[in-house]
N, CA, C and O atoms as a DFTB+ gen file, in Angstrom:
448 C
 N C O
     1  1     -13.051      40.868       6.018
     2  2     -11.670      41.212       6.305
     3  2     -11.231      42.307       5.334
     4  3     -11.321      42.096       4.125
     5  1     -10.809      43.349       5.754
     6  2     -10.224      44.405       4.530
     7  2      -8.853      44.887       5.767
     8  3      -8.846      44.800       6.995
     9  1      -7.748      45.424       4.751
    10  2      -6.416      45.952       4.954
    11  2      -6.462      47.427       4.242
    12  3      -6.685      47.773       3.082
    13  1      -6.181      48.083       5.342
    14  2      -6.050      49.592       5.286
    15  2      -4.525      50.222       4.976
    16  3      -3.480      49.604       5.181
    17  1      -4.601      51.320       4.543
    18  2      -3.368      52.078       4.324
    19  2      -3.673      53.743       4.426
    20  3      -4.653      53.989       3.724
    21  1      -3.346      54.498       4.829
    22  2      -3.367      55.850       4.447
    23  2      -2.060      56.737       4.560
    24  3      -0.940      56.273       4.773
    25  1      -2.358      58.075       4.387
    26  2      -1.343      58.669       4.404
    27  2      -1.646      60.334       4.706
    28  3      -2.553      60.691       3.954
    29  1      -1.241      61.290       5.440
    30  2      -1.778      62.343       5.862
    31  2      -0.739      63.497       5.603
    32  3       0.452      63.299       5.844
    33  1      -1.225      64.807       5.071
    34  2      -0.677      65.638       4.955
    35  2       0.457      65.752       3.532
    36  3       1.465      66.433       3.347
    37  1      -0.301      64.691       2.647
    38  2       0.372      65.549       1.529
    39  2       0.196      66.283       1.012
    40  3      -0.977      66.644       0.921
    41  1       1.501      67.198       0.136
    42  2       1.068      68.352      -0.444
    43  2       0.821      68.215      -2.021
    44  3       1.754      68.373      -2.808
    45  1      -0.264      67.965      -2.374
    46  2      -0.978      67.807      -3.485
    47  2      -2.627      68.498      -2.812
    48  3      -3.042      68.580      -1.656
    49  1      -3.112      68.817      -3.859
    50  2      -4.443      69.255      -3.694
    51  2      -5.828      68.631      -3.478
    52  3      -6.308      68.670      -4.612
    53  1      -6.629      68.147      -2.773
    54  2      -7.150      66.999      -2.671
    55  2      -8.192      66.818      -4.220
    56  3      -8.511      65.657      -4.476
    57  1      -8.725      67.995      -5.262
    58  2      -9.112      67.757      -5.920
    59  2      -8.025      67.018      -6.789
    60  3      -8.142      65.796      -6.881
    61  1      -7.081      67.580      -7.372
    62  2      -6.484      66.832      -7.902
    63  2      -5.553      65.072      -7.342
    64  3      -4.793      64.314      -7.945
    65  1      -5.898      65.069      -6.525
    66  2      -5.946      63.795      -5.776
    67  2      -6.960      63.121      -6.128
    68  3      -6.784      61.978      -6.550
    69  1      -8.444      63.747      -6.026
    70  2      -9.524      62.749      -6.012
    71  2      -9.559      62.028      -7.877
    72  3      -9.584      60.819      -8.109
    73  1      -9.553      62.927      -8.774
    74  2      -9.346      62.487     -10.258
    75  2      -8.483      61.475     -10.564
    76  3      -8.704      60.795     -11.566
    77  1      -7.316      61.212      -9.709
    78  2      -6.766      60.354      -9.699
    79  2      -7.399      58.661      -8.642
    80  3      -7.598      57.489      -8.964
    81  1      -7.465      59.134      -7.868
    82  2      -8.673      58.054      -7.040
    83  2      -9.520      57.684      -7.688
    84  3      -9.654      56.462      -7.743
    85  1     -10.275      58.369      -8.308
    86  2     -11.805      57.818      -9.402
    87  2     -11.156      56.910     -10.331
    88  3     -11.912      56.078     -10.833
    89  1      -9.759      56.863     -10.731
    90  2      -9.514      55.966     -11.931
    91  2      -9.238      54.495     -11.361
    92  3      -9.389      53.530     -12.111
    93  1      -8.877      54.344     -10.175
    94  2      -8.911      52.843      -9.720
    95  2      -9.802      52.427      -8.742
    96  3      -9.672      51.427      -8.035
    97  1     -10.923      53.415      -8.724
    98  2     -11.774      52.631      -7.368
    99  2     -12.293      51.588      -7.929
   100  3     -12.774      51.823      -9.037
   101  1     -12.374      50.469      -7.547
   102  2     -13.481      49.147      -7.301
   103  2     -12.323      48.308      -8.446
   104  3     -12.624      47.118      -8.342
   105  1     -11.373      48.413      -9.277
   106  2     -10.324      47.883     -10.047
   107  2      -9.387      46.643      -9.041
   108  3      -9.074      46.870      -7.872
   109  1      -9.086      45.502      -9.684
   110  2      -8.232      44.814      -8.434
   111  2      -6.485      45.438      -8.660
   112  3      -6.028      46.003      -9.653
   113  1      -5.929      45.161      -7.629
   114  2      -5.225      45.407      -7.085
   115  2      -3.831      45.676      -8.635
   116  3      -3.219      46.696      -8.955
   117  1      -3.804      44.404      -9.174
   118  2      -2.354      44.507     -10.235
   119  2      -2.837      45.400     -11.399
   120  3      -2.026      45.910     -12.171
   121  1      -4.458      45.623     -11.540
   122  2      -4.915      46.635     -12.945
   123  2      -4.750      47.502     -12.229
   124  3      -4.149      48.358     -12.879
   125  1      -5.024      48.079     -10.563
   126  2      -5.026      49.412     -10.508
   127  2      -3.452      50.392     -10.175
   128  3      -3.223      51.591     -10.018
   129  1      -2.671      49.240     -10.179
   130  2      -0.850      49.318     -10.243
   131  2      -0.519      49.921     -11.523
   132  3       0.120      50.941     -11.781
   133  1      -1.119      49.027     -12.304
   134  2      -0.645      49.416     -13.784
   135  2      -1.488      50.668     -14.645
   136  3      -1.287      51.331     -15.663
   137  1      -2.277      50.590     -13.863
   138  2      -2.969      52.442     -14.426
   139  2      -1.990      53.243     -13.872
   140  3      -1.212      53.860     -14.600
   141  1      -1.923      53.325     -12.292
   142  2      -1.220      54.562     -11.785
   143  2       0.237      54.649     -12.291
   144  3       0.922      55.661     -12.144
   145  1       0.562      53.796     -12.749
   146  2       2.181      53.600     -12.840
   147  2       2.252      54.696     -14.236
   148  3       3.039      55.635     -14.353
   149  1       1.306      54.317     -15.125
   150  2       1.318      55.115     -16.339
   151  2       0.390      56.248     -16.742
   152  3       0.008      56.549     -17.873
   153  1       0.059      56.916     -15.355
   154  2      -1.040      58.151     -15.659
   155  2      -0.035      59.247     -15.142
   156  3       0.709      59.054     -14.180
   157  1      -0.077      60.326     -15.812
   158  2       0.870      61.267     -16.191
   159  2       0.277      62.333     -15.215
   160  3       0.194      63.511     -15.561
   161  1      -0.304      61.718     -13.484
   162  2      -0.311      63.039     -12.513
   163  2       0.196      63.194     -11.464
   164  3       0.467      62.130     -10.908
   165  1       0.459      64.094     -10.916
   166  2       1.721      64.133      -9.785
   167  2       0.972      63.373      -8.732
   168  3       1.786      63.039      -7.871
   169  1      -0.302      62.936      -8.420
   170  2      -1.033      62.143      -7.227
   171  2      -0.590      60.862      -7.371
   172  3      -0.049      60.457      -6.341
   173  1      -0.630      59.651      -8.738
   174  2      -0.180      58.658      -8.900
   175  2       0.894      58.113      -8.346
   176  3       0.943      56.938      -7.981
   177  1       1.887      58.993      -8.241
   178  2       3.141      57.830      -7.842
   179  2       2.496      58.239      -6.151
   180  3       2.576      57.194      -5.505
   181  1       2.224      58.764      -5.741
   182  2       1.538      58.720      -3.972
   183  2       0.535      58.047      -3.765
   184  3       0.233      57.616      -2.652
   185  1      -0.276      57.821      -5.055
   186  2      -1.332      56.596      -5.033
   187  2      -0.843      55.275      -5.064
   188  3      -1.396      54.297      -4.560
   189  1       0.242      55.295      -5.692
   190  2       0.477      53.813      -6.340
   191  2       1.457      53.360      -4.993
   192  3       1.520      52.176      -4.664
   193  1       2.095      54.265      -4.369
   194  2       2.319      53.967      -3.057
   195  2       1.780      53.569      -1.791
   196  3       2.335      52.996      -0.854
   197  1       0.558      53.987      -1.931
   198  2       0.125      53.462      -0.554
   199  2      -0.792      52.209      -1.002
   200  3      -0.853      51.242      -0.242
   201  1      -1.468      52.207      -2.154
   202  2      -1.919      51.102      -2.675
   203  2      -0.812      50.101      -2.479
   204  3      -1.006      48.902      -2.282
   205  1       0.060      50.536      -2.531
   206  2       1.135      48.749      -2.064
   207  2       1.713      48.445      -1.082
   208  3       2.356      47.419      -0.856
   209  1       1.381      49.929       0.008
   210  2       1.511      49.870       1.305
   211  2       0.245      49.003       1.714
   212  3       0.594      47.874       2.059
   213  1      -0.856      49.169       1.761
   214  2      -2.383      48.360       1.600
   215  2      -1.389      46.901       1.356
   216  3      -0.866      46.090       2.119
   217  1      -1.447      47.047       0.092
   218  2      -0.957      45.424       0.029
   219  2      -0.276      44.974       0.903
   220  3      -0.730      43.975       1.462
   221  1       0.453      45.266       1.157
   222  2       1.968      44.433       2.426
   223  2       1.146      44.522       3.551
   224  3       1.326      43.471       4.166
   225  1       0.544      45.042       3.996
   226  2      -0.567      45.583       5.276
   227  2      -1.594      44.338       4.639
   228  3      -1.586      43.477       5.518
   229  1      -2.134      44.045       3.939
   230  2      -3.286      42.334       3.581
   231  2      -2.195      41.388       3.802
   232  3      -2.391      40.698       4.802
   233  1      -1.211      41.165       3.241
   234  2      -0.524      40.019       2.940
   235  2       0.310      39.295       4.214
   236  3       0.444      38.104       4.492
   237  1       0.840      40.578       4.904
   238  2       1.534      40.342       6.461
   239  2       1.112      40.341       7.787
   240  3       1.653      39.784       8.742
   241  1      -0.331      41.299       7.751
   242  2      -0.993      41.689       8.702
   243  2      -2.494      40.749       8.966
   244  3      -3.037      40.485      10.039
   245  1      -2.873      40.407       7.684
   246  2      -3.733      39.573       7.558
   247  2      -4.185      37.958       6.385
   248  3      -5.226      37.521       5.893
   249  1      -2.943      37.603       6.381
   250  2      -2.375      36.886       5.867
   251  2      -3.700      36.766       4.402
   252  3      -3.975      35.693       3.865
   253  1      -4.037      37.479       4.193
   254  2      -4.712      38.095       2.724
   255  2      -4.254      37.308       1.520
   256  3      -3.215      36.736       1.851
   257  1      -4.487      37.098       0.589
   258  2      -4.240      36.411      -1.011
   259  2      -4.008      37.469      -1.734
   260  3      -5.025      38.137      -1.922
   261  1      -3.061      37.876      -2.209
   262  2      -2.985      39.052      -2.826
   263  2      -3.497      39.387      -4.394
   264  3      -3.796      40.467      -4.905
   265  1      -3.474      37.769      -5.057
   266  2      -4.270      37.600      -6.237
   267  2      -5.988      38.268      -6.222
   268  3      -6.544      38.893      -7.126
   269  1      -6.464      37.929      -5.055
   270  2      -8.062      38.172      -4.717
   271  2      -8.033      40.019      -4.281
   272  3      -9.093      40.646      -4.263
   273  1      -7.194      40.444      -4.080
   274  2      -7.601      41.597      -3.541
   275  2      -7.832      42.528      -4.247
   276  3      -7.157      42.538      -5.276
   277  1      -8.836      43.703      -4.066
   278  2      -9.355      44.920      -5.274
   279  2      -9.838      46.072      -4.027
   280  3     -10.346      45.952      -2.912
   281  1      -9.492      46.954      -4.667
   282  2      -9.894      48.480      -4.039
   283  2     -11.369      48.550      -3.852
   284  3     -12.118      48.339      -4.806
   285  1     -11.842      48.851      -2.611
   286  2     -13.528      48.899      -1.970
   287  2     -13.649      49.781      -2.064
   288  3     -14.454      50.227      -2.881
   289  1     -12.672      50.801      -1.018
   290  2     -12.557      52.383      -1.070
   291  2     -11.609      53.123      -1.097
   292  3     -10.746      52.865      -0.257
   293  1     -11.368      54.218      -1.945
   294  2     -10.609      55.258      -2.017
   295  2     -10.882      56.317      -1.763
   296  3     -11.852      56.869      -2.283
   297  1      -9.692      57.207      -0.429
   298  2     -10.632      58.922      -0.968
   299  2      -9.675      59.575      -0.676
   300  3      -8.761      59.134       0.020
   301  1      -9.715      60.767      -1.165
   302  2      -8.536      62.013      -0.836
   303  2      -9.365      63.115      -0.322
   304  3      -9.896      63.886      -1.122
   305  1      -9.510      63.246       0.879
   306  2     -10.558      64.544       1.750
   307  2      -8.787      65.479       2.271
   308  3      -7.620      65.196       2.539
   309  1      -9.585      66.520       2.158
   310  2      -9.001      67.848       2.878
   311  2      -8.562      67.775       3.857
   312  3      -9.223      67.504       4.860
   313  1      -6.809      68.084       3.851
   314  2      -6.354      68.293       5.231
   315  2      -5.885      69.745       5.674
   316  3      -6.462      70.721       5.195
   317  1      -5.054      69.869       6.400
   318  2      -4.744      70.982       6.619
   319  2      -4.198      72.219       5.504
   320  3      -3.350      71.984       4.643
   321  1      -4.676      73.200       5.644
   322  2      -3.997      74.347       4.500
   323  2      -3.005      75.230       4.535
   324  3      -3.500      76.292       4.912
   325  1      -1.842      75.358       4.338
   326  2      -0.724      76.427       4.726
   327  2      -0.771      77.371       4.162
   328  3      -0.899      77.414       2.939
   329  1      -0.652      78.674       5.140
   330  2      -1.487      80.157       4.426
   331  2       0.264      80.403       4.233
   332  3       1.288      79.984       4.772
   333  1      -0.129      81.409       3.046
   334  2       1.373      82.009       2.731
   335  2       0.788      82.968       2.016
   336  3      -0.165      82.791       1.256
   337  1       1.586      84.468       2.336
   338  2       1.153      85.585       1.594
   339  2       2.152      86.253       0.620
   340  3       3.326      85.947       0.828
   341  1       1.958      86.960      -0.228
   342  2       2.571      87.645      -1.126
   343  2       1.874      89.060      -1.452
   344  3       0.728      89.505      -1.386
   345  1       2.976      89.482      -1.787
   346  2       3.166      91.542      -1.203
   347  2       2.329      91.402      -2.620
   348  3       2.530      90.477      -3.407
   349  1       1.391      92.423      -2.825
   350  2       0.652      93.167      -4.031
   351  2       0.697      94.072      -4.165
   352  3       1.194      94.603      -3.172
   353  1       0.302      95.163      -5.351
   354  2       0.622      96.874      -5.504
   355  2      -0.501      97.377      -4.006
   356  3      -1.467      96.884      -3.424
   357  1       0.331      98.608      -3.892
   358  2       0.036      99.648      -3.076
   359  2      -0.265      98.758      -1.678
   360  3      -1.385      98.587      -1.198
   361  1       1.009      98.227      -1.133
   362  2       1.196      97.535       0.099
   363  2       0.640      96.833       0.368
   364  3       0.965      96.339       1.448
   365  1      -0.595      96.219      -0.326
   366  2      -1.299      95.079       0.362
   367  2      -0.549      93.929       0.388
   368  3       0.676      93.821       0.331
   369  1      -1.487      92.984       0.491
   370  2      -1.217      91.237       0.755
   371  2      -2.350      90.459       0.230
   372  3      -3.507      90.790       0.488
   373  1      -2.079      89.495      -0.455
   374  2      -2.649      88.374      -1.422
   375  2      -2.457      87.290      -0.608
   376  3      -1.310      87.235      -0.163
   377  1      -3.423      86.131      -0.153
   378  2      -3.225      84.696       0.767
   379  2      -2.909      83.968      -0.612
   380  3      -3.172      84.295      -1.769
   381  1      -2.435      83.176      -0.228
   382  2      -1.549      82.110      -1.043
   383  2      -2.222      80.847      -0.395
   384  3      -1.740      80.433       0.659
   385  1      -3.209      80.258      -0.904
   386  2      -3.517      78.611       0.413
   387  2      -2.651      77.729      -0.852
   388  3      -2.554      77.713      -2.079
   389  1      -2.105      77.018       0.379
   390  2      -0.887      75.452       0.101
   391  2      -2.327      74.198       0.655
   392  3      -2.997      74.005       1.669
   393  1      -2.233      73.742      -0.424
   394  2      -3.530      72.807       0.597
   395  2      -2.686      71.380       0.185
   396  3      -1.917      71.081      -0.728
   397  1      -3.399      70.487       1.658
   398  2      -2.736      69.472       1.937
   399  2      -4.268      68.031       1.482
   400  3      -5.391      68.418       1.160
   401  1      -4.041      67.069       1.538
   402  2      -5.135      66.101       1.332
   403  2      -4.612      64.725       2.631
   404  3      -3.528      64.455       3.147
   405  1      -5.566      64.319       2.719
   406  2      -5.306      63.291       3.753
   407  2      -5.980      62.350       2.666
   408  3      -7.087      62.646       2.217
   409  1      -5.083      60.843       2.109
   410  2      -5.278      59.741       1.085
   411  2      -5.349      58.321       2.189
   412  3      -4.905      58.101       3.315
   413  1      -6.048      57.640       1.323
   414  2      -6.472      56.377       2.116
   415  2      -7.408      55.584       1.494
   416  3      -8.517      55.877       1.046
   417  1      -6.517      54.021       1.544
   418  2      -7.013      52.759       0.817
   419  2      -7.663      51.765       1.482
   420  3      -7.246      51.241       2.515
   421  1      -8.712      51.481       0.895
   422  2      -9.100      50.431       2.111
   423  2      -9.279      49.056       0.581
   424  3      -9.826      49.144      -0.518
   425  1      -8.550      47.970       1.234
   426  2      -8.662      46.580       0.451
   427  2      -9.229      45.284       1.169
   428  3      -8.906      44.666       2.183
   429  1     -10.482      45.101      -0.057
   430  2     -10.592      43.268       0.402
   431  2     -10.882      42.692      -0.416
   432  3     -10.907      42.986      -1.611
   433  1     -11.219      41.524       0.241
   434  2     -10.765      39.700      -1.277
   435  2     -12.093      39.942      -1.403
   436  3     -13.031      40.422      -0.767
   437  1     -11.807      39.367      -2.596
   438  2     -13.006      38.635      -3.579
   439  2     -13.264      37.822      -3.018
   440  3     -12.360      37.208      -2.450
   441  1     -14.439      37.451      -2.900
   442  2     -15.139      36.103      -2.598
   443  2     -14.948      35.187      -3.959
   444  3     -15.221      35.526      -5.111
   445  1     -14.450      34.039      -3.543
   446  2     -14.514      33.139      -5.014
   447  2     -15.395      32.270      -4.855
   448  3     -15.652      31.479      -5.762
C-alpha cells in the first residue's frame, strides 16, 4: 500500500529541487517534516507541502498509520521551460529559460 502526492509546474529549478529531495528520501515521515521546516531553500516549504499532502492522502484515502509511514520515493524531474528574452548590445537577443520541475512523493508503512 503506498499514498501518493505530487505537484506540477513549479517554478523552482528542478536541480535545485532535487538537493532538497536527497535530504529526506527513505527518512520517516515527522524527521523528514522537521528537516524541511528548517533547511534554508526556497524548494522546502514546497517539499514540506506536499509531503503532508502525501500524508492526508495515507491517512484519509487509505486509512494508513501515520506513525509507520516514511518516504520510498522522491523526485523533482523537468517540466516545462518558459523562454523569455532580453535585448543585448548591437540589437540582438539573449534566451532567458524560466524552468519549471514537476515534484512528487510517494509514501508507505513500515512493516512492524
Amino acid at each position: 500500500m503506498e499514498a501518493r502526492a505530487t505537484v506540477k509546474h513549479v517554478r523552482i529549478a528542478p536541480r535545485k529541487a532535487q538537493s532538497v529531495a536527497n535530504l529526506v528520501r527513505g527518512k520517516k515521515v515527522d524527521e523528514a517534516l522537521a528537516i524541511l521546516k528548517y533547511t534554508p531553500r526556497g524548494a522546502a516549504s514546497v517539499i514540506e507541502k506536499l509531503v503532508k499532502s502525501a500524508v492526508a492522502n495515507a491517512e484519509n484515502n487509505y486509512n494508513m498509520d501515520v506513525d509507520n509511514l516514511y518516504i520510498s520515493e522522491i523526485y523533482a524531474n523537468q517540466g516545462t521551460t518558459m523562454r523569455r528574452f532580453r535585448p543585448r548590445a548591437f540589437g540582438r537577443a539573449a534566451a532567458i529559460r524560466k524552468r519549471t520541475s514537476h515534484i512528487g512523493v510517494v509514501l508507505k508503512e513500515k512493516q512492524i
